[in-house]
C-alpha positions, 0 to 999 in steps of 0.5 A: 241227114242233109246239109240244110237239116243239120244247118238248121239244128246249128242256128237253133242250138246257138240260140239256145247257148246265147239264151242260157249264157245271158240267164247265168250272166244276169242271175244274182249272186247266191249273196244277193236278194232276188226282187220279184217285178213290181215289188221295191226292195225293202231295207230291214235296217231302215226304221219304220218313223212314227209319230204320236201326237200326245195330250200334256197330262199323259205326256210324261208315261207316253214318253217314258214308254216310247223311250223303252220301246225305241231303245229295245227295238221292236219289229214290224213283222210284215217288213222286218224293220224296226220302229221308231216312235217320236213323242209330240206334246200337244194339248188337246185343243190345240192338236184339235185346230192344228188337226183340222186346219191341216196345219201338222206337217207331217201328218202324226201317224197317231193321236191321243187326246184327252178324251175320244170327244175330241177326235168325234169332233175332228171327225166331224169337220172331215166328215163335212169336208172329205165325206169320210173319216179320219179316226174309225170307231170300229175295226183293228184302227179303232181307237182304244184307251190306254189309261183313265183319270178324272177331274177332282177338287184338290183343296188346302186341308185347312180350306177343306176344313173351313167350307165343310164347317160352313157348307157341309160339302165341297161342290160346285155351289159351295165353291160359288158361295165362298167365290161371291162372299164379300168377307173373305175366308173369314166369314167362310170359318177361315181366317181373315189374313187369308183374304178372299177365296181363290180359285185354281183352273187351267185356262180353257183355251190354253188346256182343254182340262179347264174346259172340262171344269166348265163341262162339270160344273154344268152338270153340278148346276143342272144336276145332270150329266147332259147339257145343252146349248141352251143350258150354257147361253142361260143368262141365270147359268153364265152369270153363275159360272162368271162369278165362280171363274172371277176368283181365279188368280192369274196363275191359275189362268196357266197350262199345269195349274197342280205346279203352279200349287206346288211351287207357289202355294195359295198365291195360285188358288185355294182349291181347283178341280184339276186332273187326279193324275196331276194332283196325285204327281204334285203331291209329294212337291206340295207336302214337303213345300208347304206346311197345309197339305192339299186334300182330294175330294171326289166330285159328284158328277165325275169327267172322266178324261180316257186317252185314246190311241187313235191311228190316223186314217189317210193317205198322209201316212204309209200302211207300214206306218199305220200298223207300226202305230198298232204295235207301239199300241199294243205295247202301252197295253201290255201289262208291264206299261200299264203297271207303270202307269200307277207311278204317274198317278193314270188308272190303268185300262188293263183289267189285270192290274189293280189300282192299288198295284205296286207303286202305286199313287193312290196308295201312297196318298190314300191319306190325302183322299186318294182312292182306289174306288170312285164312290160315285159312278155318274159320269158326264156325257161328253158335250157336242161341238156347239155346247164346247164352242159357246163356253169357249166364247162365255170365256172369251167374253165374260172372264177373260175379256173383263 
């Protein structure tokens, strides 16, 4: 082999040295964690931060969950770190206008109003403005309950006693007859130191609750699940509805009319229709307060109010955060929280756990009407944004503003 020859071989086999001293020098230690190229490094100690905006009436279970969730550390399989879920109370209404107005800084990675009607309409206003969604009717983000309950009368029993002698039962029209009746409680086969019939509903703008009031005694007017805009601007209807909602005390105009029963008694209101969940959590302040224990009556046109867990679809929040949402979901739906939610007066969604479970509420105050089984299945259809918006404005004008 010539002199070039082995020259040649030399330079190449430098070359070869440089290259593998430069890979052993710049390889990672056997404790370190190799980052392929175009992935970030993700810290598994580094919690995933969720927020769930949630709807006053369910606040107290959601919170109570989430204070589980967090404190057993749940992990988000894809990235192994552990969630995190803050808890935001908001009414329904309110998160609504926040929501649409983009005023929630940062955007909550999950919502749950009152009732799937709201995010319908929160859907609307983007789908008019951004021409997409922001809460998906279908696939894994859907939105999916994750308790019930429904809007019932809570009456004093000595009220109860007197309108069903009076009036046979306790409906929308009797509640109207006795609110227009010059005479008071006694000349509605009560007694005269009663004074006049008060009526106890959470202010329509204040908690969407009193809307649903509205909604209801709609149908109990129409006789019929469904009303339209033309059924709330009949002049026939809002002068019926103004003389109903002008025996509402000033109380009842608050956001948690069952306390105010509980604390303050009649001063608040005879009867209301309020949620059952909150008439079934108040129960027990409201016997040992006060002498007349309050009874529920089941309506004949039933607004139901279903909780749905809805993940907010948009760029404002992360994929690991959207399906962080999804785990702290599927954990409210397991068995052992839904059980749990019997104790706050919410029916469950899950089809394994009764009504009448352990710990139970509607058991416990069977006695005051509670039941397990509703007796009458006509449910009133969710109303569209217009109906909403025109008895908002029958409020505004005709009761508030006199």
């Amino acid at each position: 082999m010539n002199r070039t020859r082995w020259i040649f071989f030399a330079i190449v086999g430098m070359a070869v040295a440089i290259v593998v001293v430069g890979i052993i020098v710049l390889a990672p230690s056997s404790g370190d964690q190799y980052t392929p190229p175009g992935r970030e490094e993700i810290d598994t100690n580094q919690a995933v931060e969720i927020s769930v905006v949630t709807a006053l009436s369910i606040e107290p279970w959601i919170r109570d969950a989430a204070n589980q969730f967090n404190q057993d550390r749940h992990i988000l399989e894809d990235t192994g770190q552990p969630i995190n879920v803050t808890i935001i109370p908001m009414d329904g209404l309110a998160a609504k206008s926040r929501l649409e107005r983009e005023e929630m800084d940062p955007m909550p990675t999950a919502w749950i109003p009152d009732s799937r009607y709201l995010t319908e309409l929160v859907n609307a206003t983007f789908k008019e403005r951004l021409g997409r969604d922001v809460f998906l009717t279908d696939g894994e983000y859907r939105g999916r309950p994750v308790a019930i309950t429904l809007l019932a009368w809570g009456i004093y029993e000595s009220r109860a006693q007197a309108l069903e002698q009076t009036y046979g039962a306790i409906n929308w029209q009797a509640i109207h007859d006795a609110a227009v009746n010059p005479d008071g409680w006694d000349a509605l086969g009560g007694k005269e130191e009663w004074g006049f019939f008060k009526l106890a509903i959470s202010n329509p703008r204040k908690n969407v609750s009193g809307l649903g009031a509205m909604v209801a005694a709609a149908g109990g007017y129409y006789d019929r699940t469904g009303i339209s805009v033309e059924d709330v601007n009949s002049n026939d209807f809002q002068d019926w509805l103004a003389e109903i909602m002008s025996s509402m005390s000033d109380l009842s105009g608050g956001t948690y009319t069952v306390q105010d029963l509980a604390l303050f008694g009649y001063t608040t209101g005879d009867a209301g229709q309020l949620l059952e969940s909150d008439l079934l959590l108040n129960m027990e302040g409201i016997q040992t307060r006060w002498a007349d224990p309050l009874r529920i009556v089941y309506p004949q046109y039933v607004t139901w109010f279903d909780f749905p867990f809805t993940v907010w679809i948009g760029p404002e929040t992360t994929a690991s955060q959207k399906n962080a949402a999804l785990v702290f979901e599927e954990y409210l739906l397991s068995d052992p929280i839904q059980q749990r939610a019997l104790a706050y007066g919410l029916r469950p969604v899950s089809p394994n756990i009764p009504v009448d479970g352990t710990d139970s509420l509607f058991i416990r105050w069977e006695s005051q009407g509670a039941q397990t089984v509703i007796p009458r299945t006509t449910a009133m259809r969710s109303p569209d944004r217009d109906v909403l918006q025109d008895l908002l404005r029958f409020f505004d004008l005709r009761v508030a503003g006199r």
